[in-house]
Each structure stands twice: as C-alpha cells, then as structure tokens.
C-alpha positions as CSV (number, residue, x, y, z in Angstrom):
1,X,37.9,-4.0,-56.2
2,X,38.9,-0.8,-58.8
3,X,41.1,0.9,-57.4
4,X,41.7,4.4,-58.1
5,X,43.7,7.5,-56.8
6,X,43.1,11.4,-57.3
7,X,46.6,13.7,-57.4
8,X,46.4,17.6,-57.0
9,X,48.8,20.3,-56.1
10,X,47.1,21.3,-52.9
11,X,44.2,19.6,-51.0
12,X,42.4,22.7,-51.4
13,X,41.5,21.6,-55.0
14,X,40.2,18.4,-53.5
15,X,38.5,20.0,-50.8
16,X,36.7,22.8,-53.3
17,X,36.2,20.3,-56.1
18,X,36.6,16.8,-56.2
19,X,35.1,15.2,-52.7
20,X,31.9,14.2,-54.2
21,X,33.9,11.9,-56.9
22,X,35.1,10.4,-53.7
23,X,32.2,9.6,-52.1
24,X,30.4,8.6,-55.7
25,X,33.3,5.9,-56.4
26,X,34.0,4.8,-52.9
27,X,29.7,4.2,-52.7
28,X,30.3,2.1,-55.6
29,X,32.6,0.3,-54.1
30,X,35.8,1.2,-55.4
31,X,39.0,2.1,-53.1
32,X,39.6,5.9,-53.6
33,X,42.8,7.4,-52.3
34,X,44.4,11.1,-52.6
35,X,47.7,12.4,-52.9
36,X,48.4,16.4,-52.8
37,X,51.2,18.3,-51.0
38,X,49.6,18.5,-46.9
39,X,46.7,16.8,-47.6
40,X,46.9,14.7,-44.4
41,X,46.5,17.5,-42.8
42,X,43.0,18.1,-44.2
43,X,40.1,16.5,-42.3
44,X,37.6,16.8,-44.9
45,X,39.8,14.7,-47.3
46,X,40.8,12.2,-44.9
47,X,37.5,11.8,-43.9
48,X,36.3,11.2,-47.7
49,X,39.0,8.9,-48.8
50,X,40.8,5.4,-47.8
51,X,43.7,6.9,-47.6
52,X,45.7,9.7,-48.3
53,X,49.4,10.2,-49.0
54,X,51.8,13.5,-48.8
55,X,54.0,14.4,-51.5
56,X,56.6,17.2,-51.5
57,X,56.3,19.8,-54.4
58,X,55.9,23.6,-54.7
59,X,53.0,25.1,-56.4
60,X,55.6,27.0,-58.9
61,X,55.5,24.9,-62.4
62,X,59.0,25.8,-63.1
63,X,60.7,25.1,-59.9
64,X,63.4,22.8,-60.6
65,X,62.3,21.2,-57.4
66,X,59.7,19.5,-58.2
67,X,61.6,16.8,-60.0
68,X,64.0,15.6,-58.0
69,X,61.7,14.5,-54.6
70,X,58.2,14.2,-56.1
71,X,58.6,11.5,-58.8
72,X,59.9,8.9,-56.7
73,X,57.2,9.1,-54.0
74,X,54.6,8.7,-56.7
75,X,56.5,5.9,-58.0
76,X,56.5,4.2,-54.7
77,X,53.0,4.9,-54.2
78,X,51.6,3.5,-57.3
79,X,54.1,0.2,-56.8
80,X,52.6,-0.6,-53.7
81,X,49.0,0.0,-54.7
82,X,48.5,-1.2,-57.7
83,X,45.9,1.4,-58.8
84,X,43.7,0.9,-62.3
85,X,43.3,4.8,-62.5
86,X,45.5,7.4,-61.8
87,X,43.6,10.7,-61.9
88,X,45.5,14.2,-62.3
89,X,44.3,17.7,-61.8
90,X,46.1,21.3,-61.5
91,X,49.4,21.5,-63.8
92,X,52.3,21.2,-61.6
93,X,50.5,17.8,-60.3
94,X,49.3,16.4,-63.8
95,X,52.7,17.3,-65.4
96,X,55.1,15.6,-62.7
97,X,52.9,12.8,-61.8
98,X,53.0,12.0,-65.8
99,X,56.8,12.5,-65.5
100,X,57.2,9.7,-63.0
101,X,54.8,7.3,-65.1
102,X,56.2,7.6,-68.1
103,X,57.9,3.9,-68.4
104,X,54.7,2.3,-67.3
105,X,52.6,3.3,-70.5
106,X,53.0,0.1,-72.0
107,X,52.1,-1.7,-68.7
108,X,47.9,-2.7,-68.3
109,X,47.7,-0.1,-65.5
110,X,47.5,2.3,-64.2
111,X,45.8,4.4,-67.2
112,X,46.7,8.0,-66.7
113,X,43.4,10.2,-66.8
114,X,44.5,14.2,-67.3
115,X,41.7,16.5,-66.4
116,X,43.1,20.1,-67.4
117,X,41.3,23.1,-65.2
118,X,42.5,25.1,-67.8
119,X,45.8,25.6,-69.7
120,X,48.4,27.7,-68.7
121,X,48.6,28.6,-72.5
122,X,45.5,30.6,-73.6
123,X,44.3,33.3,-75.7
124,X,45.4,36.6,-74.6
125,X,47.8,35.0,-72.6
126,X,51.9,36.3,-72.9
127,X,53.1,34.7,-76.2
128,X,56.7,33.3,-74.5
129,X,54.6,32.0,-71.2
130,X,52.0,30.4,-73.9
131,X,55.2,28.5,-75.6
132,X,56.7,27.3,-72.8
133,X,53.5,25.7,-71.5
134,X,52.5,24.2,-74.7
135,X,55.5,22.4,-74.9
136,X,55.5,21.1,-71.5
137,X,51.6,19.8,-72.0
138,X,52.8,18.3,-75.7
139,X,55.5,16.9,-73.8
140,X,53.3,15.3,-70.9
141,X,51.0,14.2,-73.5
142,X,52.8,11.3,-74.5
143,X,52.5,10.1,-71.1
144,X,48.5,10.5,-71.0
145,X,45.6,8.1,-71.7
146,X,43.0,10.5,-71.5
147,X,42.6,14.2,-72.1
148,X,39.8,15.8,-70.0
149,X,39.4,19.4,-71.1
150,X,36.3,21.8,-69.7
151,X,35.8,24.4,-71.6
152,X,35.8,24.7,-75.2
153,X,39.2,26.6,-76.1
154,X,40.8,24.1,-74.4
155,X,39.3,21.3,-76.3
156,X,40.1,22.9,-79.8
157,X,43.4,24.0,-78.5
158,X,43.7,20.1,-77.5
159,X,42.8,19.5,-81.0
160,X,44.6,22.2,-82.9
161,X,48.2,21.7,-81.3
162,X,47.7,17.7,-81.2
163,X,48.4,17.4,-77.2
164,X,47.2,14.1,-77.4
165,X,45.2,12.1,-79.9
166,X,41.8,13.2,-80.8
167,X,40.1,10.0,-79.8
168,X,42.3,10.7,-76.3
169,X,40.6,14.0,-75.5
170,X,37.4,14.0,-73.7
171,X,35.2,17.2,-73.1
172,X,33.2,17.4,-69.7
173,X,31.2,20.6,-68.5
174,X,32.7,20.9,-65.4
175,X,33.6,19.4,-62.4
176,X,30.2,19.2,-61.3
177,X,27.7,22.0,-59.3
178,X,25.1,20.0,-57.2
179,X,22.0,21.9,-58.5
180,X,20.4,20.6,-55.7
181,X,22.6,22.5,-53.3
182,X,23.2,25.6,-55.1
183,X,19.0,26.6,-55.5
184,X,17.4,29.4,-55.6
185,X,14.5,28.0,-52.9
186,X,16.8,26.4,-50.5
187,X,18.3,29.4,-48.7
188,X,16.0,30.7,-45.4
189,X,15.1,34.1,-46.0
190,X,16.7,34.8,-42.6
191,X,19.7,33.9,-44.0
192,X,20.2,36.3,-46.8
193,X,18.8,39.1,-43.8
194,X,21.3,37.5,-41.4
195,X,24.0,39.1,-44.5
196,X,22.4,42.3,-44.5
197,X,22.9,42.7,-41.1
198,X,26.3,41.4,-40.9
199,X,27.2,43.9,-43.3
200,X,25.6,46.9,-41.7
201,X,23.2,47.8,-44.6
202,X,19.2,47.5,-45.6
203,X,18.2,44.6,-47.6
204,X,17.0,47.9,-49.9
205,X,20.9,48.3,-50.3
206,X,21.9,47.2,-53.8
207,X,24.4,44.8,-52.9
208,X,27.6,43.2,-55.8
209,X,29.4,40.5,-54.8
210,X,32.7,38.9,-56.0
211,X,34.1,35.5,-54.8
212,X,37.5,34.5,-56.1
213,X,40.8,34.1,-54.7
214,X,43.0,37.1,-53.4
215,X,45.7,37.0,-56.3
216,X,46.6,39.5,-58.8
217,X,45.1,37.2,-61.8
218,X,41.9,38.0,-60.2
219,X,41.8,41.7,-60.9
220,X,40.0,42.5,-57.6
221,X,41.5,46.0,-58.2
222,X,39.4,46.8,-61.9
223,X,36.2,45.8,-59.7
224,X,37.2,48.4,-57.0
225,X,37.8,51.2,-59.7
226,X,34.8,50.1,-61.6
227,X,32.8,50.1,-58.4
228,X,34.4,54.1,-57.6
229,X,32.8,55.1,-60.9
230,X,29.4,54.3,-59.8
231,X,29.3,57.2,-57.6
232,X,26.4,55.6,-55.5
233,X,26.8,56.0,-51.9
234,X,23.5,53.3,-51.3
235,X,25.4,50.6,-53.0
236,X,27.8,48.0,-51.7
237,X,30.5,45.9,-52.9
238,X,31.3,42.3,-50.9
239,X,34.9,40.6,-51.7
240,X,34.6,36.9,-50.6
241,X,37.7,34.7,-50.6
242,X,41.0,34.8,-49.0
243,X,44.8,33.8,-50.7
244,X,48.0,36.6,-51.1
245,X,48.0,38.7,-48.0
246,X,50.0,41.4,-49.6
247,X,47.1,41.5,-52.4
248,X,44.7,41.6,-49.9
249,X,46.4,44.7,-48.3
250,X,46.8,46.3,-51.5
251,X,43.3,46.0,-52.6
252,X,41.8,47.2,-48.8
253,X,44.1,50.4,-49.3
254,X,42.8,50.6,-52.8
255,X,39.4,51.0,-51.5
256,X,40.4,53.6,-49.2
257,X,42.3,55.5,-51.9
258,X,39.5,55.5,-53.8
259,X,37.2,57.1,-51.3
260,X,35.2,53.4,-50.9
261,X,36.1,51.7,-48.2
262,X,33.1,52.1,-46.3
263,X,31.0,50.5,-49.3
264,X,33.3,47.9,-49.6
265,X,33.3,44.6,-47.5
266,X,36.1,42.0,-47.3
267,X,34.5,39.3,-46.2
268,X,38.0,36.5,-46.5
269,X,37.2,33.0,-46.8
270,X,33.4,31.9,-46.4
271,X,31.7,28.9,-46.2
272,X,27.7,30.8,-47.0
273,X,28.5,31.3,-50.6
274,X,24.9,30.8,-51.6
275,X,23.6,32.9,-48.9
276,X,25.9,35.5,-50.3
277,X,24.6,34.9,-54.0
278,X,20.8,35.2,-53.1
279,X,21.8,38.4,-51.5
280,X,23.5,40.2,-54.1
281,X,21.5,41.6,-57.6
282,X,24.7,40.4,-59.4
283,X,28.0,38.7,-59.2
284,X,31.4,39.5,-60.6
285,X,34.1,37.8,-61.4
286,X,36.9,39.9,-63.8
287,X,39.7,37.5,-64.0
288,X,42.3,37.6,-66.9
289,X,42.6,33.5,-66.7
290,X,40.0,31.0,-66.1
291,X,39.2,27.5,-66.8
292,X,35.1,26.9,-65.8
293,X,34.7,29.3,-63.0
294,X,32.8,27.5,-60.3
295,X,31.8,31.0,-58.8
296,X,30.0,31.7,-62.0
297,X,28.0,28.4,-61.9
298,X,27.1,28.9,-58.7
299,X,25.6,32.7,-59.5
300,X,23.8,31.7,-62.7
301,X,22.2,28.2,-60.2
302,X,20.8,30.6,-58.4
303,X,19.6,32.9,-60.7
304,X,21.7,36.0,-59.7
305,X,23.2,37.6,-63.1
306,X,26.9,37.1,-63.5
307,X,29.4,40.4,-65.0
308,X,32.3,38.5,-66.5
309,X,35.4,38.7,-68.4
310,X,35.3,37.9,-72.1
311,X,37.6,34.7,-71.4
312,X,37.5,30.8,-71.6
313,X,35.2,29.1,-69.7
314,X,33.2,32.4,-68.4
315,X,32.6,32.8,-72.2
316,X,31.3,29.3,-72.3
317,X,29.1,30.1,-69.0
318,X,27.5,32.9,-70.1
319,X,26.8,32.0,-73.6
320,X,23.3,33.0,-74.4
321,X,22.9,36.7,-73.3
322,X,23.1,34.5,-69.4
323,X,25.6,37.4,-68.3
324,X,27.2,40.5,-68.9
325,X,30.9,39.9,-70.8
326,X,33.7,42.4,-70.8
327,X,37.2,42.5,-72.2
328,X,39.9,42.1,-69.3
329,X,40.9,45.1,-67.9
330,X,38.1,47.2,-68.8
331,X,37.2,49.4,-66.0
332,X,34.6,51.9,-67.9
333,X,33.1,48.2,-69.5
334,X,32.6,46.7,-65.7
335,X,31.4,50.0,-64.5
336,X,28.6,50.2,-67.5
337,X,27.5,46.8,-66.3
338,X,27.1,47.3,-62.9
339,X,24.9,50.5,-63.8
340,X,23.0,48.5,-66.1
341,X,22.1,45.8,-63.5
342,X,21.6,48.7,-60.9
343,X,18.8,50.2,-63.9
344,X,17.6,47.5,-65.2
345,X,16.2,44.6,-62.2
346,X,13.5,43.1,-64.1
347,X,15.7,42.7,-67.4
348,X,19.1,41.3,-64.7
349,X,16.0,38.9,-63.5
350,X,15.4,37.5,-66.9
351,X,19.1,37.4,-67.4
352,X,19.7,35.1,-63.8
353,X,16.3,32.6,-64.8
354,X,18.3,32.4,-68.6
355,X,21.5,31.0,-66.6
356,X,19.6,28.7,-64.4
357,X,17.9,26.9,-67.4
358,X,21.6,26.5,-69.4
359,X,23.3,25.0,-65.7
360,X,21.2,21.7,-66.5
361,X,24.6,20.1,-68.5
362,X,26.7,21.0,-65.4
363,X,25.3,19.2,-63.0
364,X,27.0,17.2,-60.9
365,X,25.2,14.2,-61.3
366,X,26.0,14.4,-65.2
367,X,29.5,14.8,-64.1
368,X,29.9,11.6,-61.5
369,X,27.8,10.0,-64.9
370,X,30.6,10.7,-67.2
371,X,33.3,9.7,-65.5
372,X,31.8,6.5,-64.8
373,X,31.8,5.9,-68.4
374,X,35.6,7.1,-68.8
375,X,36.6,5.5,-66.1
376,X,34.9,2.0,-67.5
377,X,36.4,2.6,-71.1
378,X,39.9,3.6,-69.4
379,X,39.6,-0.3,-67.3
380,X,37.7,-2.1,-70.0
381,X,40.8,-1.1,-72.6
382,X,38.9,-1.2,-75.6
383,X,39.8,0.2,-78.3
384,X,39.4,4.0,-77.9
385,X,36.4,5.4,-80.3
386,X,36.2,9.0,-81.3
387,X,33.9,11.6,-79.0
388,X,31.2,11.2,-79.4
389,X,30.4,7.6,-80.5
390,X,29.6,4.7,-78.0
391,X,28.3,5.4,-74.9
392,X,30.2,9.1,-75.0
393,X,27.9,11.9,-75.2
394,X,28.2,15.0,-77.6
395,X,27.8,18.4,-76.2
396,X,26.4,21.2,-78.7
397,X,29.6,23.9,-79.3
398,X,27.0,26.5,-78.8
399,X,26.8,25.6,-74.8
C-alpha cells in the first residue's frame, strides 16, 4: 500500500482544496493521512482521511516559533509511518516541513512534493519582503523533490531564480474545480430567487458579487469605493466570506461612510457560492496577491464575467478577453468595469461563455490525472525527465 500524507498550515486549506485528492488516492487504494495545525478538530477532514495528526505552528512565516516545536512532531510522524510521499502546501507548512526532512534526502523515501499556492515573492510585491522570501524558498529548495507551481509567474520565477532544478518544477492548472459541480445548468432557478429574496431585492436588481477572505490583501475597501462611484441606487453589492473581524468592521463602516450600506450585503462565510455566482451579472475579486483564485474559476465555470486585478494567476484566468483586468488599487479602473458590465449584458454574456470554454484545463479530473502521474514518477524514482517529455503534459503559455 502507497502511502502518502498531505501537510498545510490550517485545515481550512484542506477543507477548501484538497479533499477530493483524498478521496481520489484513498479510492485507489492508497493510505492518505493529513497533518495541519487543529485539524482534528475538523470533521470534514477526518472524515476524508485515515488519519489525521495535529502539529503546533503559527500562521506567521517569520515567527521564530515555528522551529523549535513543529520539526520534531513531523519527524516523529513520518518515523512511525513510513510514508512514500510527503505532500506540502501553504508556505509556513512547505518551508518547515522541508526543514525537518532535510537529512532524509538521500534516503528512498519519503519524496518531498512542494505545491506552491503562490509565492510570497511576486511582482509588484515590496522589494525587501520579495528578498527575504526568495531566499527562504531557494533555501527550502534544496530539501524538495518536486516543484509544483500554478500559475505561470511562478513557474518562470521557479525557473529564473533556480529554486529547484528545472526538470524538478512541475506546472499544474490548479488545484482542480469539478466542472461538474460548478455548471451553469445545475443550480434550481429557485435557488438563485431564494438569493434575491434573502437579499431584499428584485431579481431585475443588477446584482456584483465578491467572495474572498476578510483581510486587507483583499482590497474589499477599492470595491466599496468603486461601487460608491456608480451612483446607482437599483444596484447591489454582496461580500461573501468571513476572516479578520476588525477588517470586517472597517469595511461595514466604510459602506456607511460612503452612503452604501443599504446596497451593500455582507453575507460572512457561505456554503451556496454557485447559487451566489448564477445570481450576480459579474464577480470581483481586486486582490493585490494571488496564486490561481479559486473564486475566479468558479465565476468563469459558470459563465458569470469576472473584474479582476492585473496579477498572477487572475492574469492567467482571464487570459483571452474572459474578464475584465485592472491594475491594483485602481478605484476609477474597477468602477469603469462595473459600468461596463451594467451597459453592456449581451457583450458580459459572451465574455462569461469565453471563460467557460478556457476552464476545460482546470478541471479537476485533469488535476487528480496529473498527480497520479507525479506521484508515480516521484515512487517509481526514475530518472527525472524535463516537462514536458514522458507521460508529462505541456500546457500552451498562452493559457
């Protein structure tokens, strides 16, 4: 029996991502275990796995913390299982998890598989920040067998700064959205009325919708002022998602500052994201750091246009006029957008149907597909060939 494990920071991460390659693996008949800081307190992931293990660490990639505890439960962990694959996502996990491996890279096993959800260095991103993450990942890159990177800056960042190898880095579109899930047919019309009426307004309301996390990397608050500049009492503005209750605070009194609050709908954490979609002419999401957005997958799945920030991964998403782009922190640019969807319903039509046809490459069975191959080259130990030869596919740049 294979035997794998799956580390993140939090158990959200393998709650909002990562459960179907539990269930893929463990149907194939490999053991499939998790480790993330509480995660045995999640029943979702202790339903999903064969068993899941606690570790101690803070979510803060320079807490000095993180070192001392964390490393030695891994250690003990991996000694008494005696797993061929030792997955890593989120950077606090990946890096400390590689820490505590590092003498076993000459052992057989476990291979160390990195999948990066996006760098902590990127473009645009605070040049001293951007150092000081770059050298941790070079550091951590000795430690790695496998570089997974998801969108494309990462993979020529990857290349360009020599993280790990070339024939070590390995490009995937995604995680994986179940296009089966997220489709346009498979929401009850009473559903996306049953939002209308939660919301107080008439499905002939013009409805925008954002879902992403309540932090300040989000820029909830450009949306809000963007939104003010509309001047269209008939339209609304939903906020799905929950996180930093001080954010959250600060954007509500935003809206009322601005004169909107009545337009405006916090919604907090919801679990009818494509109800919401189908409901809304267009989706936002104005983030000033990304990876591979799920929230914009999901959108463009269903055929509801996407405004985005002109960033990694989004840029990826809605390559081929699939969305609206923006630079960060462009209010009068998000605003112009949101007009433009609001006079222009056919054209934002054609835009969603664009997005559907390009999510084809994302799907999640594609996904499960191509870690099955990594994870049979990773066991197998063959002699690692460049992207792109062997039974590795190649994915056009232009996607």
């Amino acid at each position: 029996m294979n035997r794998l494990l799956i580390i993140t920071t939090i158990p959200d991460t393998i709650r909002g991502f990562l459960l179907p390659l539990a269930h893929h693996f463990r149907f194939e008949g490999w053991r499939v275990d998790a480790m993330a800081q509480g995660v045995s307190a999640c029943e979702e992931c202790l339903a999903a796995f064969d068993q899941v293990w606690d570790v101690q660490w803070s979510r803060n990639p320079l807490d000095p913390q993180n070192l001392l505890l964390a490393p030695r439960t891994i250690q003990e962990v991996i000694a008494q299982k005696n797993y061929d694959i030792v997955h890593v996502h989120t950077p606090v996990a990946a890096f400390i998890t590689r820490y505590a491996l590092r003498g076993l890279r000459k052992q057989e096993k476990p291979r160390v598989i990195y999948t990066a959800h996006g760098f902590h260095f990127y473009g645009g991103g605070q040049p001293l920040k951007n150092a000081l993450f770059l050298t941790l990942e070079k550091l951590a890159g000795h430690w790695t067998d496998y570089l997974v990177v998801i969108n494309h800056e990462d993979k020529d960042a990857a290349n360009h700064y020599n993280i790990v190898p070339p024939q070590q880095i390995r490009y995937m579109p995604g995680i994986g959205v179940d296009l089966e899930y997220y489709n346009f047919d498979s929401t009850p019309v009473a559903d996306v009325m049953a939002v209308y009426e939660e919301l107080g307004i008439a499905p002939k309301n013009p409805l925008f919708l954002s879902v992403a996390e309540f932090i300040p990397r989000k820029h909830h608050q450009d949306i809000l002022r963007a939104f003010a500049c509309l001047e269209r009492s008939d339209v609304h503005l939903a906020l799905a998602g929950d996180g930093d209750e001080e954010w959250t605070q600060q954007m509500q009194d935003l809206a009322s500052a601005l004169g909107i609050k009545h337009q405006v709908h916090f919604l907090g954490f919801r679990r009818d994201i494509p109800t919401l979609i189908q409901a809304s002419i267009a989706t936002l999401l104005v983030s000033e750091q990304e990876g591979l957005p799920r929230s914009v997958m999901e959108s463009l799945c269903l055929e509801t246009p996407v405004i985005g920030t002109n960033i990694r991964g989004t840029r990826d998403l809605l390559a081929g006029d699939c969305g609206l782009l923006v630079e960060v922190g462009d209010i009068e640019g998000i605003a112009q957008a949101m007009t433009w969807v609001l006079d222009h319903p056919e054209d934002a039509l054609a835009m969603g149907k664009r997005g559907r046809e390009q999510m084809s490459a994302y799907d999640l069975q594609n996904i499960l597909e191509l870690h099955e191959a990594l994870y049979s080259e990773a066991i197998s130990d063959r002699i690692l060939t460049p992207l792109g030869t062997g039974l590795w596919p190649v994915y056009n740049d232009s996607m």
